[in-house]
Phi, psi and omega in degrees: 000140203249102179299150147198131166325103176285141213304353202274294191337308203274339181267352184261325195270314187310319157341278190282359166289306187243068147248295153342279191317313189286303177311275175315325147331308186256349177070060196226075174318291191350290183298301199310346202247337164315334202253332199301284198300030169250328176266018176259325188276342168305317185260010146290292201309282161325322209231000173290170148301129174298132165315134165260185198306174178231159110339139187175124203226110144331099166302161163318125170239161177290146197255342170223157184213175161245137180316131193108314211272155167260118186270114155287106175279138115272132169251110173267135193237142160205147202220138171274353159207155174324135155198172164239138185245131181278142167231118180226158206236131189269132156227169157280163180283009177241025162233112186258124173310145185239318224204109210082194176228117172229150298347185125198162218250166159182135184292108160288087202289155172295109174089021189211135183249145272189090167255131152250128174237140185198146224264152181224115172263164178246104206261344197238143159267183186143186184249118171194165209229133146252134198153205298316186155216194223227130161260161180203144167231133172252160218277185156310304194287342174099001189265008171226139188217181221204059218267156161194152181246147175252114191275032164281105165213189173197148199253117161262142182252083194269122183266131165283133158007038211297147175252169179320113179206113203262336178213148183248170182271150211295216215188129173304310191286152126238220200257206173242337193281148129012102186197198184231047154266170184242141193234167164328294182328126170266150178188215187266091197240200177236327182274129178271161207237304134203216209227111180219182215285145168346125192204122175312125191122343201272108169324123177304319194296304181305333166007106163268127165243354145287352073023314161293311209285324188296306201270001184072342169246181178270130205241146193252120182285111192278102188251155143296134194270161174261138176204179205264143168257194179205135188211123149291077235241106159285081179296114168260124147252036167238018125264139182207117198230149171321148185175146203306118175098323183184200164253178178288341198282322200293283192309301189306317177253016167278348154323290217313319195292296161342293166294315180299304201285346181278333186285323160301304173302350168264037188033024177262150189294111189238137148234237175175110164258134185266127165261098164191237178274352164230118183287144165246128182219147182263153123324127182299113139277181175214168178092173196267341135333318188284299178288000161261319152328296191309309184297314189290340169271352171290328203260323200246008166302139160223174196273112197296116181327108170308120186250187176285148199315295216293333173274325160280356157285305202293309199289298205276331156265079161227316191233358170246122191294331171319337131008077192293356124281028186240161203296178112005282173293307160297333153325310188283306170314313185282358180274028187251330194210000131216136158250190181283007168236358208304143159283096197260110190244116193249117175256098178216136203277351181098013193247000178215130193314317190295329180270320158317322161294326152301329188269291167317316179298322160318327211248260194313353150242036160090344187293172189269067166296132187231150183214123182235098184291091173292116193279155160287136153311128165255354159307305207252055164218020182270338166272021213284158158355177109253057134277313201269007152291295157351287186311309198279009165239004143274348153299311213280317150316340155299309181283322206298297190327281189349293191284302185331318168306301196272015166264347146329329194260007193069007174275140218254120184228113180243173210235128168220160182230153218280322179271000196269161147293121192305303192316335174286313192284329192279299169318025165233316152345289156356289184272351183279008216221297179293024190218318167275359151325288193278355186250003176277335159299296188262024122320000000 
């Protein structure tokens, strides 16, 4: 327990020193009996007991929560004699009081134990501690003050938000594995496919016979086999643009979760790349091991400091085969977390050169792209300049050439904002894939 003088002490001893001093000088009782209670209390204060320690213990807290759910902290205090006590409890910014007092004063009885409680929603995802916290007792008169730190804490695993997402888009390729995708491929499936002529070796159960009995021969119901995708989830963390509330990094990665956990519930293989000043990556897996990996590098991402070209050169042809020096080797290493049929879904706001280039090197080697532009609030540019109006419409022709490119390239690129529904943005995916369908058709 740590002492320290409160700002009144120095102003209370100067008092009753020269209301004393002054008085026995001039032979003035008056000042003298002026100075007294001030140096009585100075001397109450100073010659009391010292408080002794208080006891404090953190209840059980939930080791995960979601942005949006509400948290009860309970603090339990005990104490061996009466005192009142300050209580303040440390949190993080991404737990905003809801419910209570942090700080707050409260009385302690001897031996009887004392919960403070105070209610927290959860505005952020992230990884955050809550802890320690701090007593402070104070003297009668209020001039000494008496702190102890309490070694209570706890580690929360706040999962972000997911926004609406009912179905994700299918994949051209799949896999060989087992899955609910539907593949090119014909077999022993469940969805029929179509109807053709009879071939020894052919199950009596696929029969149409009606179909036999129209066409006179024997006709085979042709089904699709269900298999397995592969998905990729590309994070860019080296742009990060404004939004109401947060960043574009935020929603990108409440996309990511989204996207990670519907893509699992299909038994398809997700994997994860963090794009930014250290590249980071998961290996494609499957299963609910896989999604709690995924979620816990979602959790502990933060937006990678921009470092220099020649070092962030260097790392992605070390590790993207897109890469205009790589190897072998680098081929091999990146099949871990892309393959050669994988779907690759890019959560990116477009705002840095470097991911723009990675994303083209992608596109031109044949990988399955996908581009989800997380947009920046333009609200909180509406009282701009008209210099920096100027500027932000000669931006915008830059980025339009842009998305122009890359639909040139056959990359499917939509625009989503954070309050909007993913399911809408993907659904343009959709019609962008069925409107080039149909003109690779009537080619």
């Amino acid at each position: 327990m740590i002492a320290s003088a409160h700002s009144k002490l120095p102003v209370y001893a100067a008092a009753a020193t020269l209301s004393i001093a002054i008085g026995l000088l001039l032979s003035r009782p008056e000042l003298v009996l002026l100075g007294l209670p001030f140096a009585l209390v100075i001397g109450v204060d100073l010659t009391g007991r010292r408080p002794r320690a208080v006891r404090a213990r953190l209840l059980p807290l939930p080791e995960s929560a979601v942005e949006g759910d509400e948290l009860e902290v309970m603090l339990e205090l005990e104490s061996e004699e009466r005192c009142r006590v300050e209580v303040l409890l440390v949190t993080p910014g991404e737990l905003e009081l809801v419910e209570g007092q942090n700080p707050g004063a409260v009385t302690l009885e001897a031996n009887v134990p004392l919960r403070v409680a105070c209610r927290f929603g959860c505005a952020h995802w992230g990884v955050v501690e809550i802890g320690p916290a701090a007593l402070r007792t104070r003297t009668p008169f209020g001039l000494l003050l008496h702190e102890q730190a309490l070694p209570v804490r706890h580690l929360l695993r706040v999962f972000p938000a997911e926004p609406t997402l009912h179905e994700l888009i299918r994949p051209s390729e799949t896999q060989l594995f087992v899955g609910n995708q539907r593949s090119r491929d014909r077999g022993d499936g469940i969805e029929f496919a179509d109807v053709r002529d009879y071939r020894p070796g052919d199950r009596p159960r696929s029969i149409n016979w009606r179909a036999t009995a129209r066409r006179g021969t024997l006709q085979t119901n042709d089904r699709q086999l269900e298999r397995s995708a592969d998905v990729t989830i590309l994070l860019d963390s080296f742009g990060n643009g404004p939004r109401e509330g947060g960043t574009t990094f935020d929603d990108a990665v409440r996309a990511a979760s989204a996207l990670v956990r519907h893509a699992l519930s299909q038994r398809d293989r997700v994997g994860l790349i963090n794009l930014g000043g250290r590249v980071e990556w998961i290996d494609l897996r499957t299963g609910k091991r896989q999604l709690h990996k995924i979620i816990g590098m979602l959790l502990e991402a933060e937006v990678a400091k921009r470092t220099s070209g020649k070092r962030v050169a260097a790392a992605a042809s070390y590790h993207f085969p897109c890469a205009p020096d790589s190897g072998v080797n680098t081929i091999t290493n990146a099949r871990h977390v892309l393959s050669p049929r994988a779907l690759v879904i890019a959560l990116t706001p477009l705002l840095d050169e470097r991911s723009i280039e990675v994303l083209l090197g992608l596109s031109s080697r044949g990988y399955e792209l996908i581009i989800v532009e997380v947009v920046a609030d333009a609200s909180l540019h509406a009282n701009a300049s008209a210099d920096d109006e100027l500027a932000s419409r000669l931006w915008q022709v830059m980025r339009n050439g842009l998305r122009a490119h890359f639909l040139r390239q056959g990359v499917p690129i939509v625009h989503w904002e954070g309050a909007e529904e993913l399911e809408a943005a993907l659904g343009e995916v959709r019609a962008f894939r069925h409107n080039a369908r149909r003109i690779r058709i009537s080619i």
